[in-house]
C-alpha positions in Angstrom: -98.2 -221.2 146.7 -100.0 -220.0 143.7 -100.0 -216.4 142.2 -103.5 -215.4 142.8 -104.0 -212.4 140.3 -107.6 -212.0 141.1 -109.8 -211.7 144.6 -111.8 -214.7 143.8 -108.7 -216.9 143.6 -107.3 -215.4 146.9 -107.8 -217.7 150.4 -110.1 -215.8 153.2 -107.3 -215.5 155.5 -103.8 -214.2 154.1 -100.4 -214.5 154.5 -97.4 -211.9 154.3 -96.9 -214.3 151.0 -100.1 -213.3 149.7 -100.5 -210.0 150.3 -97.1 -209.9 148.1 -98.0 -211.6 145.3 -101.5 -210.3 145.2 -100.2 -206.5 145.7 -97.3 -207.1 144.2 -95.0 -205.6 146.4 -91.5 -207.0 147.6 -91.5 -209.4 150.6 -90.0 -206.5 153.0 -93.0 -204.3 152.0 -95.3 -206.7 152.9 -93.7 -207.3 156.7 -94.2 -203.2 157.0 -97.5 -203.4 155.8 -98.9 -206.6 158.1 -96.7 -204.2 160.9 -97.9 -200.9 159.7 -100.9 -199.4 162.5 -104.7 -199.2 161.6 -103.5 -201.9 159.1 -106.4 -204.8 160.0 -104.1 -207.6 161.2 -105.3 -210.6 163.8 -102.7 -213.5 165.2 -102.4 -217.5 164.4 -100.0 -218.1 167.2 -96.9 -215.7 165.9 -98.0 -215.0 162.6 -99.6 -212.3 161.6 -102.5 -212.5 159.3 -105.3 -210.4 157.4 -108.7 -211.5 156.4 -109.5 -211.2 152.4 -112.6 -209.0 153.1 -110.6 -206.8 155.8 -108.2 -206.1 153.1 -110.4 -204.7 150.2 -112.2 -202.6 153.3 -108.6 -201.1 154.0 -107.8 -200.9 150.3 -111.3 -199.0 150.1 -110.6 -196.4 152.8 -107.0 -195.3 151.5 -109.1 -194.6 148.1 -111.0 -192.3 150.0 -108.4 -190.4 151.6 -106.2 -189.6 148.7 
């Protein structure tokens, strides 16, 4: 796993690992965050994932509502 400090370098689909190097938030805060509701998560069997443009659309609308 690489640290991907920009959106270009990050893969379309992510992982809980991704989100916390790319947010930089610990490994428990990224578990609450793939957990959390409205928060745009899909399944690969058990895992949850998140795609890359789902993520900045999120990212967009909690700019708008603070």
């Amino acid at each position: 796993m690489r640290l991907c400090s920009s959106y270009e370098e990050l893969p379309d689909i992510l992982t809980a690992k991704d989100l916390q190097f790319y947010l930089r938030i610990s490994r428990s805060a990224a578990y609450e965050l793939l957990n959390s509701q409205g928060f745009p998560t899909f399944f690969i069997g058990k895992s949850k994932r998140v795609r890359k443009d789902s993520l900045v659309k999120w990212i967009k609308s909690k700019e708008k509502s603070v």
